[in-house]
N, CA, C and O atoms as a Tinker XYZ file with bonds, in Angstrom:
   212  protein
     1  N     29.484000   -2.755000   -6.098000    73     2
     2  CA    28.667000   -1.830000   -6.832000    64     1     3
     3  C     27.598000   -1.255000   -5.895000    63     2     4     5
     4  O     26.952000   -2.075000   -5.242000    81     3
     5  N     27.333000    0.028000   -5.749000    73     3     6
     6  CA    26.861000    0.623000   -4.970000    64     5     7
     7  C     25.136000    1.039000   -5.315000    63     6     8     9
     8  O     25.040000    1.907000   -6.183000    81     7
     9  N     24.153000    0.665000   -4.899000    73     7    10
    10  CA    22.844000    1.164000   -5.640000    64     9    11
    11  C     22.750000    2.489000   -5.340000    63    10    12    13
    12  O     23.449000    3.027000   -4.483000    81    11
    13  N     21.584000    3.280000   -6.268000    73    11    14
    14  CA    21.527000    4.826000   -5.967000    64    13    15
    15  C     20.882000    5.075000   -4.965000    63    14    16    17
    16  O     20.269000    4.136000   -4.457000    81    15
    17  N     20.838000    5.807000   -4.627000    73    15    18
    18  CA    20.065000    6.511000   -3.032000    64    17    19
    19  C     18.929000    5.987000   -3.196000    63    18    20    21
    20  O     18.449000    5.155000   -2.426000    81    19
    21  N     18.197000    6.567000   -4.564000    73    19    22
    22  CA    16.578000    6.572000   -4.690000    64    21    23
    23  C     15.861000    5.651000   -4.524000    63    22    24    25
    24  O     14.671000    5.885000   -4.309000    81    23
    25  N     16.434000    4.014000   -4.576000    73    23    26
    26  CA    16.067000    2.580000   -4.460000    64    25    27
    27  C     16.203000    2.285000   -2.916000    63    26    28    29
    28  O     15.615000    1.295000   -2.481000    81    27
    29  N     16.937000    3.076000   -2.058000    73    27    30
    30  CA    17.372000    2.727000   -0.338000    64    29    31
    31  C     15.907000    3.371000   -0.160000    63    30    32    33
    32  O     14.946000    2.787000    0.339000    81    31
    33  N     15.921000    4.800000   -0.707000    73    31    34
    34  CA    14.335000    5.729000   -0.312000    64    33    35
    35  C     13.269000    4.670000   -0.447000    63    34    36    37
    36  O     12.653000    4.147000    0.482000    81    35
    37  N     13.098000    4.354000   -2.137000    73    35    38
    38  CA    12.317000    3.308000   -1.906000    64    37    39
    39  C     11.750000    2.242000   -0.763000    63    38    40    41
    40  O     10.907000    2.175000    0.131000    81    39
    41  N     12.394000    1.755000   -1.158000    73    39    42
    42  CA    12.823000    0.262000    0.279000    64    41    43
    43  C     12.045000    1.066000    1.333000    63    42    44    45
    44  O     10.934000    0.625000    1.628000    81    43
    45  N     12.530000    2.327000    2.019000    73    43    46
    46  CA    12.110000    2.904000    3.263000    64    45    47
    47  C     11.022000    3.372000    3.317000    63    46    48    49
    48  O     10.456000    3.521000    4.400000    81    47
    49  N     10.271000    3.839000    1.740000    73    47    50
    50  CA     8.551000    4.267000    1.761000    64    49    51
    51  C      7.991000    2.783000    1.730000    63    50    52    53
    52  O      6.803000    2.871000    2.041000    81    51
    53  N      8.332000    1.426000    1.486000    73    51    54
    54  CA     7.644000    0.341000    1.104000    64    53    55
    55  C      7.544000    0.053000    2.596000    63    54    56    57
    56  O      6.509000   -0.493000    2.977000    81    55
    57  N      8.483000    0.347000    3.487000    73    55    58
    58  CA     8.524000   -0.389000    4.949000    64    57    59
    59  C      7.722000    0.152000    5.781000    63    58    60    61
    60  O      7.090000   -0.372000    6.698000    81    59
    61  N      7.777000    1.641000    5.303000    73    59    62
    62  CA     6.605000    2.778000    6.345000    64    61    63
    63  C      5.177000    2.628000    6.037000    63    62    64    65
    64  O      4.341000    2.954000    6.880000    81    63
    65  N      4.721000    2.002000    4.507000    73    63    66
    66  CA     3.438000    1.555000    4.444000    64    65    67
    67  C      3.186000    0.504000    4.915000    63    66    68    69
    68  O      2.218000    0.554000    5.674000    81    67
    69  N      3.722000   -0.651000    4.782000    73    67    70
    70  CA     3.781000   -1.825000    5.694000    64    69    71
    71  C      3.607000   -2.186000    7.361000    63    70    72    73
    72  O      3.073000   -3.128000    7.946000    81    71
    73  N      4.497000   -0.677000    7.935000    73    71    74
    74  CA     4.410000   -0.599000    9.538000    64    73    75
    75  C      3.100000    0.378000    9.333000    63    74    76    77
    76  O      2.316000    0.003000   10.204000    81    75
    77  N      2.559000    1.335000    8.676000    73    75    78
    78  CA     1.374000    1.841000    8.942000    64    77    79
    79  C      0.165000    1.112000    8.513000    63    78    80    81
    80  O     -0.882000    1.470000    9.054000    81    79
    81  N      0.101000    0.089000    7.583000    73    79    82
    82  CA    -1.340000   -0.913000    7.481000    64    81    83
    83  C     -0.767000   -2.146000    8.584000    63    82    84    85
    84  O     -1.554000   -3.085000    8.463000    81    83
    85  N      0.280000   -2.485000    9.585000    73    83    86
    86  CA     0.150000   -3.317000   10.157000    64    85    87
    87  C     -0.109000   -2.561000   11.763000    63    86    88    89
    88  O     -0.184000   -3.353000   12.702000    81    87
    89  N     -0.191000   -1.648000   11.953000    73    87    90
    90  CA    -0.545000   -0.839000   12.908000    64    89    91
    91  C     -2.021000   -0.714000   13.036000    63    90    92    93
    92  O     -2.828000   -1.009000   13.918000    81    91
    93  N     -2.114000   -0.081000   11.652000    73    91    94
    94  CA    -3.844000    0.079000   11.124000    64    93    95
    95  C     -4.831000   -1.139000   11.979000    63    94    96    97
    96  O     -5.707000   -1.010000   12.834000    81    95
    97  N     -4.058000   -2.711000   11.106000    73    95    98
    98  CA    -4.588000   -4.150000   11.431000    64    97    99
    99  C     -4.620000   -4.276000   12.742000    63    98   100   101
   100  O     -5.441000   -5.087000   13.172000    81    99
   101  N     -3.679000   -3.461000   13.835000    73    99   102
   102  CA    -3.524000   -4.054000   14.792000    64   101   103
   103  C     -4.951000   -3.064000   15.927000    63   102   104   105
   104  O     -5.548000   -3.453000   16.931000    81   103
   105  N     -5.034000   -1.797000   15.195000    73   103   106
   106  CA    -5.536000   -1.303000   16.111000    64   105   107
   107  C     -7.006000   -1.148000   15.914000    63   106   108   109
   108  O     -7.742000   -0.890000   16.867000    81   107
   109  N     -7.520000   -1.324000   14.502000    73   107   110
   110  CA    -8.317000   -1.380000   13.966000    64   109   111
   111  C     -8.651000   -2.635000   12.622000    63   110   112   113
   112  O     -8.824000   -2.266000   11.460000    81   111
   113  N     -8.692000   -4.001000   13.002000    73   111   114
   114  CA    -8.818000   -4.544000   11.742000    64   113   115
   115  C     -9.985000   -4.700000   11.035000    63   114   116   117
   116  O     -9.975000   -5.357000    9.994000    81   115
   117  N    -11.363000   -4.000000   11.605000    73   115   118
   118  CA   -12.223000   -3.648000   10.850000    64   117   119
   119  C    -12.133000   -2.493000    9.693000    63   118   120   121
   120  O    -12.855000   -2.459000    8.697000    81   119
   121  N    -10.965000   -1.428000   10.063000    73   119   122
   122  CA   -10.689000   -0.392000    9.292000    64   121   123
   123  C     -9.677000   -0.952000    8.270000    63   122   124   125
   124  O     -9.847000   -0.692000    7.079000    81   123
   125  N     -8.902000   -1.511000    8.567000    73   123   126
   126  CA    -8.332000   -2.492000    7.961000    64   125   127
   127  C     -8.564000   -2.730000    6.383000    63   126   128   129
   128  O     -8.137000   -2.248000    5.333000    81   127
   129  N     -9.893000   -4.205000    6.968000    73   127   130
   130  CA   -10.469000   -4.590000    5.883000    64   129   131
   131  C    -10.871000   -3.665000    5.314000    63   130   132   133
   132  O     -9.944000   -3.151000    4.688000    81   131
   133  N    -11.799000   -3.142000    5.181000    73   131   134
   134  CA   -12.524000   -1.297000    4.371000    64   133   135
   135  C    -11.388000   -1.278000    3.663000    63   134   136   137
   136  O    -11.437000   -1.884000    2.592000    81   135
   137  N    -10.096000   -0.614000    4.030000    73   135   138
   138  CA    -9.099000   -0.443000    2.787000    64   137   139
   139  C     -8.965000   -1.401000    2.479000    63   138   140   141
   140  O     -9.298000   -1.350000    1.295000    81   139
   141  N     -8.704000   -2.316000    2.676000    73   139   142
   142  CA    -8.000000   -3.385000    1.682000    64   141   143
   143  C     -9.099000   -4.229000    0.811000    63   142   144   145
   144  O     -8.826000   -5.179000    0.078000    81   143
   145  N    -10.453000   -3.658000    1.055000    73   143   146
   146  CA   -11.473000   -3.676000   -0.144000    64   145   147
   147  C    -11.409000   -2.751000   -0.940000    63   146   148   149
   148  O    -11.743000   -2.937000   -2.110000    81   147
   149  N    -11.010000   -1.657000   -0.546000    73   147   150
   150  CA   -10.773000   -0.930000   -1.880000    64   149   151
   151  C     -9.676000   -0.671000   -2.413000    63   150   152   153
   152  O     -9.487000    0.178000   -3.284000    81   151
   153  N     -9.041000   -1.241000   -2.026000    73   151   154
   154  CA    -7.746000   -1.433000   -2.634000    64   153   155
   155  C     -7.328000   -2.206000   -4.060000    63   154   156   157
   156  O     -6.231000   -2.313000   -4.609000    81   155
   157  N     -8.264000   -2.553000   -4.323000    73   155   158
   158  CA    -8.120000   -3.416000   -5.552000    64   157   159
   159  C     -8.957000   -2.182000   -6.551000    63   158   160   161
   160  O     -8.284000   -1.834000   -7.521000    81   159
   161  N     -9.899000   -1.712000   -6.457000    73   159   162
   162  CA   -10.476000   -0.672000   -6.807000    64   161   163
   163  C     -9.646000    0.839000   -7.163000    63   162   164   165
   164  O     -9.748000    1.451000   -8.227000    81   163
   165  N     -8.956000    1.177000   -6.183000    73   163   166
   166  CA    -8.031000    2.140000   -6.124000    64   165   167
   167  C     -7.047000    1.747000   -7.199000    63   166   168   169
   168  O     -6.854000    2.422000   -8.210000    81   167
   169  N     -6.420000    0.581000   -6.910000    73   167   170
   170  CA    -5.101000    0.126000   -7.703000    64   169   171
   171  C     -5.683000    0.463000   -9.850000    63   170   172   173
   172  O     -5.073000    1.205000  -10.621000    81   171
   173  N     -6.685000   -0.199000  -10.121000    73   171   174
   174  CA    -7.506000   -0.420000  -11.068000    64   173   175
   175  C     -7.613000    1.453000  -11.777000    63   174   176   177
   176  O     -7.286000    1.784000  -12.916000    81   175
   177  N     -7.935000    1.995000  -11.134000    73   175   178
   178  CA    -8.296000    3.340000  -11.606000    64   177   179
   179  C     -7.025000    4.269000  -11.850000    63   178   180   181
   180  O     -6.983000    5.271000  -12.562000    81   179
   181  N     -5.761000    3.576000  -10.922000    73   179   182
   182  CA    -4.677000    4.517000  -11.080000    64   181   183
   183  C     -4.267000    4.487000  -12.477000    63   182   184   185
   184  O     -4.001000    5.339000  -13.325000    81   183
   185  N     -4.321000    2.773000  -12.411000    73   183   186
   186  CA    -3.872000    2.221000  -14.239000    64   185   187
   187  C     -5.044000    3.037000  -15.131000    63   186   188   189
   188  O     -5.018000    3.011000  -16.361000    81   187
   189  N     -5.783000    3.558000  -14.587000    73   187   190
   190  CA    -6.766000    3.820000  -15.930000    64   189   191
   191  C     -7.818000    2.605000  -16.425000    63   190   192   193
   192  O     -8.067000    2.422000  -17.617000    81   191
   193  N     -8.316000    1.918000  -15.498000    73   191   194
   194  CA    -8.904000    0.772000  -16.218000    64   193   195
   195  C    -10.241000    0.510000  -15.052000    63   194   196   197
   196  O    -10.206000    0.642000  -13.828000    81   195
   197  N    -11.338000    0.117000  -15.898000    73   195   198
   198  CA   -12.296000    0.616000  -14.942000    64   197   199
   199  C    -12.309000   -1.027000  -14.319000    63   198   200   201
   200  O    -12.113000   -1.977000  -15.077000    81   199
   201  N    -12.526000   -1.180000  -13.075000    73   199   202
   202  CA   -12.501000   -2.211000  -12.238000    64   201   203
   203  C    -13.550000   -3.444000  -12.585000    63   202   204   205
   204  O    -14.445000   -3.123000  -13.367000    81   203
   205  N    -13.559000   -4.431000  -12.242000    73   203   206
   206  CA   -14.418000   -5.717000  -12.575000    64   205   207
   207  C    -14.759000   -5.813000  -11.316000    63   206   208   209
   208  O    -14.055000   -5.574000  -10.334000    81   207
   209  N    -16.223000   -6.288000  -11.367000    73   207   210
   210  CA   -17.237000   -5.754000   -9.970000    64   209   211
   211  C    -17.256000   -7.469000   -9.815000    63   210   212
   212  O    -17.878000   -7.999000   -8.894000    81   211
């Protein structure tokens, strides 16, 4: 059984964010952290839900 294209695409945007925040970490892990503090913040607002401080 063959999966659809759109789940391979997937897979390949999940891997390109992964090699670009482990690049990020590598070249900058002060910039790094900064996003990945707001990252919980970001995530929170997409849902519509105001964040817990």
């Amino acid at each position: 059984m063959e999966k659809p294209q759109k789940d391979y695409d997937c897979v390949a945007e999940v891997r390109k964010v992964r090699d670009e925040l482990a690049a990020l970490w590598e070249k900058d892990p002060a910039a790094f952290m900064e996003w990945l503090e707001g990252a919980r913040e970001r995530y929170y607002k997409s849902l519509g839900i105001e964040p817990f401080r």
